[in-house]
N, C-alpha and C positions, 0 to 999 in steps of 0.2 A: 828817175822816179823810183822810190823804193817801193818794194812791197810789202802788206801786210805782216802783221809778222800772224802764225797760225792761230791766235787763239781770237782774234779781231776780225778773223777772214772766215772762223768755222759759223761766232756767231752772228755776223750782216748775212752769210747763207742761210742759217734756221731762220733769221727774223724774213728774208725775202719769203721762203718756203710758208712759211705760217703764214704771211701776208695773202699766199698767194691762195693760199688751202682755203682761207678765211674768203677771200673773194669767190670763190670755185662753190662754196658752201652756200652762200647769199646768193648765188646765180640760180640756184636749184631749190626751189621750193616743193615742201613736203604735202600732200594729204595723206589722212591716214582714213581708214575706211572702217567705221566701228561698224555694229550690228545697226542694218537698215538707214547709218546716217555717214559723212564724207566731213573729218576734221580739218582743216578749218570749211564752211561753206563755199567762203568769197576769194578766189588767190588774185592777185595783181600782177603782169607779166607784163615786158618790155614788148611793147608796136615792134613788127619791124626786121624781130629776131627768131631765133628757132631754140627754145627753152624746152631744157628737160626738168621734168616732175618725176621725184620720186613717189609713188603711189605705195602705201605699206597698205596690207590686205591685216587686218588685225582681230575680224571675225572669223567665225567657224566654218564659213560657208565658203566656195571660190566669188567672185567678184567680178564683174566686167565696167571697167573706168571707158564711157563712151561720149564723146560728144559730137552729135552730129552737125553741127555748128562748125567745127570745125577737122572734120573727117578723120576721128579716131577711137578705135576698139583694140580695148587691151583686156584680156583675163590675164587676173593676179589670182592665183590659189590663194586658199586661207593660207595664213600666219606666214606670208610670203612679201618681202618689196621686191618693185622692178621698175626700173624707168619706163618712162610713155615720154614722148618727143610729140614737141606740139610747134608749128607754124615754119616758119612766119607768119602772125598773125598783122591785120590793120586793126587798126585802133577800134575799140567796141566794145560790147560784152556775149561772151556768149555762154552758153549751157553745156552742162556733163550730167550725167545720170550714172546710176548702177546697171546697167541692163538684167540682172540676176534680181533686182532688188529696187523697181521703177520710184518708190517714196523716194528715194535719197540722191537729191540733187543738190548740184551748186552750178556757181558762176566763175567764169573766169574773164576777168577785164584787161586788156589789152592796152597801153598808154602809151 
């Protein structure tokens, strides 16, 4: 069997690598936390699995991403992201709030 020769073998590497960034990207979905409201409201997350959210704090204030649905408190400083690690969740929907800021809730659905 021959081998590649190097310019065939650098780029099936970058395409693997992008593929794989590209999946790693889609596995982790964003909110973003404006003043008093949680972009997007509704996220959709894998049954089953233990999914990180990136949570980006983008108001002036610190922030606490909590849902007691599913047993998790995180403070994000203003103009800061951090991951929050959620589950394994079963299939459902449950709720998140701001704890610094009770108006601004959302759902999170589990499939």
């Amino acid at each position: 069997m021959r081998a590649l020769p190097p310019f065939l073998f650098a780029g099936f590497l970058s395409l693997t690598l992008l593929a794989a960034s590209a999946a790693a990207q889609a596995a982790s979905p964003k909110i973003v936390i404006k003043t008093d409201a949680f972009q997007p409201k509704a996220l959709t997350v894998a049954a089953g699995t233990r999914v990180k959210i990136t949570v980006a704090n983008q108001s002036g204030l610190p922030a606490e991403f909590e849902g007691k649905d599913f047993s998790v408190e995180k403070v994000i400083p203003a103009g800061t992201t951090l991951p929050v690690y959620i589950g394994p969740l079963e299939a459902g929907t449950y709720h998140f709030f701001n704890e610094f800021s009770p108006s601004a809730t959302g759902t999170l659905t589990a499939k």
